[in-house]
N, C-alpha and C positions, 0 to 999 in steps of 0.2 A: 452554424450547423442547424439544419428543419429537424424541428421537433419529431416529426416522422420518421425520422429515421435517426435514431438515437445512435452514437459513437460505440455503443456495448456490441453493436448489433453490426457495425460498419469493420472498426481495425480486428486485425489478427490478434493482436494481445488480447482483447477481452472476449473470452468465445462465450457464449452466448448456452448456458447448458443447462435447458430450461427442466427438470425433472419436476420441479416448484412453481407451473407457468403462472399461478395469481399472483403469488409470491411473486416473482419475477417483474411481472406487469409492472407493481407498484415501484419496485427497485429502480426502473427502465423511467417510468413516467417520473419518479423523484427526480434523478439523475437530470432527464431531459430541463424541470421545471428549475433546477437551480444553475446549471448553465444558464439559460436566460435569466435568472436574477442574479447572479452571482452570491457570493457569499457573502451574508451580511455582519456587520463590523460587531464582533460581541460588546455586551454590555458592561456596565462595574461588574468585578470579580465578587464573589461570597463567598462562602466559608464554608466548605467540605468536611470539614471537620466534625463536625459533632452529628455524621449520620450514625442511625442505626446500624447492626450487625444485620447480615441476610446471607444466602446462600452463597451469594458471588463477593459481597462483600464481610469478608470471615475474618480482618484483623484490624482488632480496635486503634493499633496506632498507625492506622494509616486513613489517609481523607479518603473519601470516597468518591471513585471515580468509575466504578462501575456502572454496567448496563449495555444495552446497543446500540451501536454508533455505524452512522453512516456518513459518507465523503460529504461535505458541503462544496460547490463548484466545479472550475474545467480539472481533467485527471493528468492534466502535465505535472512532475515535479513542484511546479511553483505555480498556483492559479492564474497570474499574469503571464506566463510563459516565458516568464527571462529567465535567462539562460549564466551560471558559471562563466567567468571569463577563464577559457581554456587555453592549456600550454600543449606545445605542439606532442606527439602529436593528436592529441584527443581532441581538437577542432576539428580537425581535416577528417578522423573517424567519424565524429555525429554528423557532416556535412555529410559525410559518402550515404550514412546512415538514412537520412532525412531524405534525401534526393531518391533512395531507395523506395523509400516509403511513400514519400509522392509520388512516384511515378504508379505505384500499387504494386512491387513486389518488395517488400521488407524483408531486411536480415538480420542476423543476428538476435534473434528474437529464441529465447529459450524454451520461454513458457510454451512457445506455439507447440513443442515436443510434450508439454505438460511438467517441463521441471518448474520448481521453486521462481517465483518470479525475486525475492532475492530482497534485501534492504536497501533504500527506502521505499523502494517501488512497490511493496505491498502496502504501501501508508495513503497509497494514491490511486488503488483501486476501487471504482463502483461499485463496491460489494459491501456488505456490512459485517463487522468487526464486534466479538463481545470482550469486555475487560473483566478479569477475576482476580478479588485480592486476597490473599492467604497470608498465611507470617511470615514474610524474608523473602517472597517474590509477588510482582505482578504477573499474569496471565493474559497474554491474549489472543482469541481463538479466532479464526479469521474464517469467514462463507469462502471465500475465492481459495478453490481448490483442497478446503480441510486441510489450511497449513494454522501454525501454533507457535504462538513465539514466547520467550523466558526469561521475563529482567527480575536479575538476581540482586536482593536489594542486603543478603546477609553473608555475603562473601561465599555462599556456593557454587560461584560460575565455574565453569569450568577452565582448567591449567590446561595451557599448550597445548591446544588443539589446533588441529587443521581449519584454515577457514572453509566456512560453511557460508549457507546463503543469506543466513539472518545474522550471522556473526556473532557474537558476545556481548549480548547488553546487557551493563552493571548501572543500578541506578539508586538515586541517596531523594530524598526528602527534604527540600528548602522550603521549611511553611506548609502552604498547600500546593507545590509545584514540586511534579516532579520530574527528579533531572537524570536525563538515562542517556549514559556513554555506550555507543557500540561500536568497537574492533572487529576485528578478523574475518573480515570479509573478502568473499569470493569473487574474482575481480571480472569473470563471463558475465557479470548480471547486468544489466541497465536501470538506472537511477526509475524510469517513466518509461511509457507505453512507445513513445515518442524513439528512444533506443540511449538516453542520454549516460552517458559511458561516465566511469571511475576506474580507477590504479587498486593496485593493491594496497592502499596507503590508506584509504579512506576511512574516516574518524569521523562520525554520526553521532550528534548532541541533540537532542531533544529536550525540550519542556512541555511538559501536561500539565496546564489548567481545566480545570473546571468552572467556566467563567460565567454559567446560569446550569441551573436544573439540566437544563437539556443541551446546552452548550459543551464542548468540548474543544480544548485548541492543543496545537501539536507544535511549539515552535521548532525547526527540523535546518540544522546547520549542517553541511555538509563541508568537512576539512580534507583534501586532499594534495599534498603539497607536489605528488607526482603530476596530477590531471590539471589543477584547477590554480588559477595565479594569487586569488586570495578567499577566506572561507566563503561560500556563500549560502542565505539564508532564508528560509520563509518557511509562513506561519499558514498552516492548516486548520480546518474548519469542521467538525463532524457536528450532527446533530442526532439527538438520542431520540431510540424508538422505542417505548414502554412496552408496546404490542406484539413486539417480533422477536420472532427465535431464530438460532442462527440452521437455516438449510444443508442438505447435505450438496455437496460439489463434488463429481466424479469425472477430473478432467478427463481421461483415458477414455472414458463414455460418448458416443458421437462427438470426439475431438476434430472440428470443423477446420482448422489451421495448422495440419504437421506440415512442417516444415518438407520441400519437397527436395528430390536429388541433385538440383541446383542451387539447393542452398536458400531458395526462395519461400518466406508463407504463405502456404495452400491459404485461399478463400474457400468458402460455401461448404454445401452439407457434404461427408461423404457418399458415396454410394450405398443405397441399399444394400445389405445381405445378398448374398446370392445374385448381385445385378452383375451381367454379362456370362455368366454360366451356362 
Protein backbone atom coordinates (compact mmCIF):
# COMPACT_ATOMS: atom_id res chain seq x y z
CA UNK A 1 0.00 0.00 0.00
CA UNK A 2 1.78 3.90 -1.17
CA UNK A 3 2.00 5.80 1.73
CA UNK A 4 -0.01 8.32 -0.34
CA UNK A 5 -2.75 7.05 -0.18
CA UNK A 6 -3.35 5.62 3.14
CA UNK A 7 -6.05 2.62 3.60
CA UNK A 8 -8.28 5.23 6.10
CA UNK A 9 -8.90 7.18 3.19
CA UNK A 10 -9.20 4.19 0.42
CA UNK A 11 -11.98 1.25 2.01
CA UNK A 12 -15.55 2.04 3.00
CA UNK A 13 -15.09 0.79 6.63
CA UNK A 14 -12.94 3.44 7.61
CA UNK A 15 -14.66 6.86 6.48
CA UNK A 16 -12.52 9.28 6.71
CA UNK A 17 -14.41 12.33 9.03
CA UNK A 18 -12.09 14.76 9.33
CA UNK A 19 -13.82 17.68 11.76
CA UNK A 20 -10.14 17.34 13.52
CA UNK A 21 -8.03 17.73 10.11
CA UNK A 22 -4.26 18.19 12.10
CA UNK A 23 -5.50 15.76 14.35
CA UNK A 24 -6.41 13.57 11.66
CA UNK A 25 -3.24 14.21 9.58
CA UNK A 26 -1.08 12.86 12.30
CA UNK A 27 -3.52 9.77 13.00
CA UNK A 28 -3.33 9.14 8.83
CA UNK A 29 0.62 9.59 8.67
CA UNK A 30 0.96 7.34 12.01
CA UNK A 31 -1.05 4.65 10.62
CA UNK A 32 0.73 4.92 7.11
CA UNK A 33 4.43 4.96 8.93
CA UNK A 34 3.76 1.56 10.92
CA UNK A 35 2.31 -0.38 8.01
CA UNK A 36 5.61 0.03 6.52
CA UNK A 37 7.42 -0.88 9.74
CA UNK A 38 5.09 -3.10 11.26
CA UNK A 39 4.75 -3.68 14.65
CA UNK A 40 7.57 -3.96 16.57
CA UNK A 41 8.08 -7.12 19.11
CA UNK A 42 7.41 -5.63 22.71
CA UNK A 43 10.09 -5.64 25.22
CA UNK A 44 10.43 -7.51 28.92
CA UNK A 45 7.00 -6.80 30.64
CA UNK A 46 7.24 -4.25 33.99
CA UNK A 47 5.20 -3.83 36.67
CA UNK A 48 2.06 -1.67 36.34
CA UNK A 49 1.48 -1.91 39.58
CA UNK A 50 2.55 0.50 41.74
CA UNK A 51 1.22 3.66 39.50
CA UNK A 52 -0.20 6.50 40.94
CA UNK A 53 -3.80 7.40 41.28
CA UNK A 54 -4.98 10.14 38.36
CA UNK A 55 -8.15 11.05 36.77
CA UNK A 56 -8.33 7.97 34.50
CA UNK A 57 -6.74 5.85 36.65
CA UNK A 58 -8.97 6.08 40.07
CA UNK A 59 -8.71 2.46 41.53
CA UNK A 60 -5.77 1.63 43.49
CA UNK A 61 -6.22 -2.28 42.99
CA UNK A 62 -5.87 -2.33 39.76
CA UNK A 63 -2.33 -1.94 37.52
CA UNK A 64 -2.51 0.66 35.42
CA UNK A 65 -3.17 0.55 32.03
CA UNK A 66 -4.53 3.70 31.18
CA UNK A 67 -4.11 6.55 28.77
CA UNK A 68 -4.24 6.69 24.72
CA UNK A 69 -3.64 4.13 22.65
CA UNK A 70 -3.25 3.80 19.12
CA UNK A 71 -3.42 0.54 16.61
CA UNK A 72 0.36 -0.52 15.99
CA UNK A 73 0.25 -2.18 12.23
CA UNK A 74 -1.98 -3.70 9.05
CA UNK A 75 -6.03 -3.30 10.60
CA UNK A 76 -6.91 -6.85 9.56
CA UNK A 77 -8.05 -8.87 12.46
CA UNK A 78 -4.55 -10.46 12.77
CA UNK A 79 -1.59 -8.04 11.57
CA UNK A 80 -0.30 -11.07 9.41
CA UNK A 81 -3.59 -11.55 7.76
CA UNK A 82 -4.20 -15.18 8.52
CA UNK A 83 -7.23 -16.10 8.64
CA UNK A 84 -9.62 -18.84 11.09
CA UNK A 85 -9.85 -22.06 9.68
CA UNK A 86 -13.49 -21.82 8.63
CA UNK A 87 -16.50 -24.33 8.68
CA UNK A 88 -18.67 -24.21 6.11
CA UNK A 89 -20.57 -22.25 5.63
CA UNK A 90 -18.59 -19.19 6.72
CA UNK A 91 -15.61 -19.93 4.17
CA UNK A 92 -17.68 -19.53 1.17
CA UNK A 93 -19.34 -16.26 2.99
CA UNK A 94 -15.75 -14.33 3.52
CA UNK A 95 -14.80 -15.54 -0.13
CA UNK A 96 -18.18 -14.11 -1.70
CA UNK A 97 -17.22 -11.16 0.94
CA UNK A 98 -13.60 -10.65 -0.20
CA UNK A 99 -14.22 -11.11 -3.93
CA UNK A 100 -16.87 -8.32 -3.31
CA UNK A 101 -14.53 -6.07 -1.88
CA UNK A 102 -11.84 -6.62 -4.55
CA UNK A 103 -13.63 -6.06 -7.10
CA UNK A 104 -14.66 -2.36 -5.22
CA UNK A 105 -18.22 -2.85 -4.39
CA UNK A 106 -18.39 -4.40 -0.64
CA UNK A 107 -21.14 -5.90 1.40
CA UNK A 108 -22.20 -6.47 4.15
CA UNK A 109 -20.48 -3.75 5.66
CA UNK A 110 -22.62 -2.25 8.73
CA UNK A 111 -20.73 0.52 9.68
CA UNK A 112 -20.90 1.98 6.13
CA UNK A 113 -24.90 2.79 7.47
CA UNK A 114 -22.85 4.15 10.59
CA UNK A 115 -23.98 1.39 13.07
CA UNK A 116 -21.57 -0.09 15.71
CA UNK A 117 -18.78 -1.77 13.87
CA UNK A 118 -19.17 -4.47 16.74
CA UNK A 119 -16.43 -6.81 18.78
CA UNK A 120 -13.46 -7.27 17.92
CA UNK A 121 -13.45 -5.29 15.04
CA UNK A 122 -13.42 -2.07 17.09
CA UNK A 123 -9.85 -3.40 18.57
CA UNK A 124 -8.55 -3.15 14.84
CA UNK A 125 -9.60 0.20 13.97
CA UNK A 126 -7.01 3.35 13.02
CA UNK A 127 -8.48 5.40 15.54
CA UNK A 128 -7.21 5.93 18.92
CA UNK A 129 -8.92 4.31 22.04
CA UNK A 130 -8.57 5.91 25.67
CA UNK A 131 -8.74 3.28 28.80
CA UNK A 132 -10.30 4.43 32.22
CA UNK A 133 -10.11 2.62 35.56
CA UNK A 134 -12.62 2.88 38.38
CA UNK A 135 -13.51 0.33 41.15
CA UNK A 136 -15.26 -2.87 39.52
CA UNK A 137 -14.92 -1.75 35.79
CA UNK A 138 -12.50 -0.98 33.13
CA UNK A 139 -13.59 1.84 30.49
CA UNK A 140 -12.96 2.33 27.18
CA UNK A 141 -13.81 5.16 25.05
CA UNK A 142 -13.20 4.80 21.64
CA UNK A 143 -12.57 8.14 18.61
CA UNK A 144 -14.14 5.83 15.82
CA UNK A 145 -17.49 6.90 15.98
CA UNK A 146 -18.04 7.95 20.11
CA UNK A 147 -18.68 4.23 20.86
CA UNK A 148 -17.77 3.10 24.78
CA UNK A 149 -17.39 -0.20 25.79
CA UNK A 150 -17.83 -1.85 29.69
CA UNK A 151 -15.74 -4.74 31.41
CA UNK A 152 -17.33 -5.55 34.42
CA UNK A 153 -14.63 -6.55 36.71
CA UNK A 154 -17.26 -6.84 40.08
CA UNK A 155 -20.07 -8.80 38.82
CA UNK A 156 -22.25 -5.86 37.57
CA UNK A 157 -22.62 -7.02 34.01
CA UNK A 158 -25.45 -7.28 32.86
CA UNK A 159 -28.25 -10.75 33.14
CA UNK A 160 -29.79 -12.06 30.00
CA UNK A 161 -29.59 -9.72 27.65
CA UNK A 162 -30.11 -9.44 24.20
CA UNK A 163 -26.83 -9.46 22.23
CA UNK A 164 -25.59 -6.37 21.50
CA UNK A 165 -22.57 -5.24 19.33
CA UNK A 166 -19.87 -5.27 22.06
CA UNK A 167 -21.50 -8.06 23.88
CA UNK A 168 -20.67 -8.65 27.59
CA UNK A 169 -17.17 -8.39 28.66
CA UNK A 170 -16.50 -9.73 32.19
CA UNK A 171 -12.98 -9.43 33.10
CA UNK A 172 -10.59 -10.81 36.42
CA UNK A 173 -7.09 -9.66 37.20
CA UNK A 174 -4.14 -12.41 36.81
CA UNK A 175 -1.04 -10.36 38.24
CA UNK A 176 -0.67 -7.48 35.85
CA UNK A 177 -2.75 -9.11 32.98
CA UNK A 178 -5.93 -8.70 32.29
CA UNK A 179 -8.15 -11.21 31.22
CA UNK A 180 -11.71 -10.11 29.83
CA UNK A 181 -14.27 -12.76 28.62
CA UNK A 182 -16.92 -11.34 26.06
CA UNK A 183 -20.30 -13.28 25.20
CA UNK A 184 -23.46 -12.22 23.64
CA UNK A 185 -22.68 -10.97 20.62
CA UNK A 186 -24.37 -9.82 17.61
CA UNK A 187 -23.74 -12.11 14.92
CA UNK A 188 -24.37 -9.14 11.67
CA UNK A 189 -20.99 -7.73 12.73
CA UNK A 190 -17.62 -8.54 10.98
CA UNK A 191 -14.61 -9.55 13.04
CA UNK A 192 -12.29 -6.67 10.48
CA UNK A 193 -12.64 -4.06 7.78
CA UNK A 194 -11.92 -7.02 5.46
CA UNK A 195 -15.86 -8.41 6.26
CA UNK A 196 -14.35 -11.62 8.41
CA UNK A 197 -17.63 -13.19 9.65
CA UNK A 198 -18.55 -15.11 13.25
CA UNK A 199 -21.90 -17.17 14.45
CA UNK A 200 -23.56 -16.51 17.13
CA UNK A 201 -21.32 -18.61 19.34
CA UNK A 202 -18.47 -16.44 19.51
CA UNK A 203 -16.43 -16.39 22.73
CA UNK A 204 -13.64 -13.33 22.80
CA UNK A 205 -10.73 -13.90 25.51
CA UNK A 206 -8.50 -11.21 25.67
CA UNK A 207 -5.29 -10.40 27.71
CA UNK A 208 -4.02 -6.77 28.37
CA UNK A 209 -0.48 -6.23 29.22
CA UNK A 210 1.18 -3.43 29.60
CA UNK A 211 4.41 -4.52 28.45
CA UNK A 212 6.58 -0.88 28.42
CA UNK A 213 5.41 2.82 29.45
CA UNK A 214 3.91 3.18 26.16
CA UNK A 215 3.45 -0.24 25.05
CA UNK A 216 0.27 -1.96 25.11
CA UNK A 217 -0.66 -5.62 23.98
CA UNK A 218 -4.14 -7.15 23.50
CA UNK A 219 -3.78 -10.87 23.12
CA UNK A 220 -7.48 -11.43 21.33
CA UNK A 221 -8.58 -15.28 20.95
CA UNK A 222 -11.51 -15.76 19.07
CA UNK A 223 -13.83 -19.16 19.97
CA UNK A 224 -16.33 -20.07 17.79
CA UNK A 225 -17.33 -23.58 17.55
CA UNK A 226 -20.35 -22.71 14.86
CA UNK A 227 -17.88 -20.53 12.34
CA UNK A 228 -14.44 -21.43 13.04
CA UNK A 229 -12.80 -25.45 13.17
CA UNK A 230 -10.44 -24.55 16.24
CA UNK A 231 -9.92 -21.21 18.42
CA UNK A 232 -7.86 -18.77 16.84
CA UNK A 233 -5.54 -16.16 18.08
CA UNK A 234 -3.40 -13.07 17.96
CA UNK A 235 -1.76 -10.51 19.57
CA UNK A 236 -2.27 -6.82 19.01
CA UNK A 237 -0.07 -3.94 19.39
CA UNK A 238 -1.10 -0.27 20.60
CA UNK A 239 1.15 2.34 21.36
CA UNK A 240 0.38 5.29 23.84
CA UNK A 241 0.07 8.92 23.01
CA UNK A 242 0.61 11.25 26.20
CA UNK A 243 -0.34 14.36 23.94
CA UNK A 244 -3.79 13.43 22.63
CA UNK A 245 -7.16 13.60 23.53
CA UNK A 246 -9.83 11.49 22.31
CA UNK A 247 -11.82 13.78 19.14
CA UNK A 248 -15.18 13.96 18.54
CA UNK A 249 -16.61 11.31 15.61
CA UNK A 250 -19.92 12.20 13.98
CA UNK A 251 -20.41 9.19 11.64
CA UNK A 252 -23.90 10.45 10.36
CA UNK A 253 -21.96 13.80 9.53
CA UNK A 254 -20.62 13.70 5.64
CA UNK A 255 -21.01 9.72 5.81
CA UNK A 256 -18.99 9.17 2.54
CA UNK A 257 -19.96 5.23 2.42
CA UNK A 258 -24.03 4.52 2.90
CA UNK A 259 -24.40 1.65 1.79
CA UNK A 260 -26.44 1.94 -1.57
CA UNK A 261 -29.88 0.23 -2.77
CA UNK A 262 -28.03 -2.62 -4.07
CA UNK A 263 -26.78 -3.45 -1.33
CA UNK A 264 -23.30 -2.10 -2.30
CA UNK A 265 -20.77 0.63 -0.29
CA UNK A 266 -21.09 4.00 -1.70
CA UNK A 267 -17.48 5.47 -2.31
CA UNK A 268 -16.48 9.23 -2.20
CA UNK A 269 -17.79 12.53 -0.75
CA UNK A 270 -21.59 13.04 -0.92
CA UNK A 271 -23.21 15.56 -2.73
CA UNK A 272 -23.33 19.06 -1.80
CA UNK A 273 -26.33 20.46 -0.02
CA UNK A 274 -28.74 21.69 -2.40
CA UNK A 275 -26.47 19.96 -5.43
CA UNK A 276 -29.02 19.34 -8.35
CA UNK A 277 -31.87 21.61 -7.17
Amino acid sequence: MACSEPVALRTPIVKAKMQNSVRRSWVLRLTCALLAIGAAPAGPAFSASAAKLTALHADPDQPDLTGVWLLAGYFTFAPDKSLPSFKAPYGALYARRMAAFNAGAPVDDVTADCLPPGMPHIQVVPYPFEMMQTPGRVTMLYEYAGQVRRIYLDGGEPKDADPTYYGTSVGRWQGDVLVVTTTNIREDTQADFTGLPHSDALTITERFRRASPDTLEDQITLTDPKAYERPFTTTRVYKRHPDWTIGEYVCEENNRNKIQADGVTGFGVPPAKGAGH
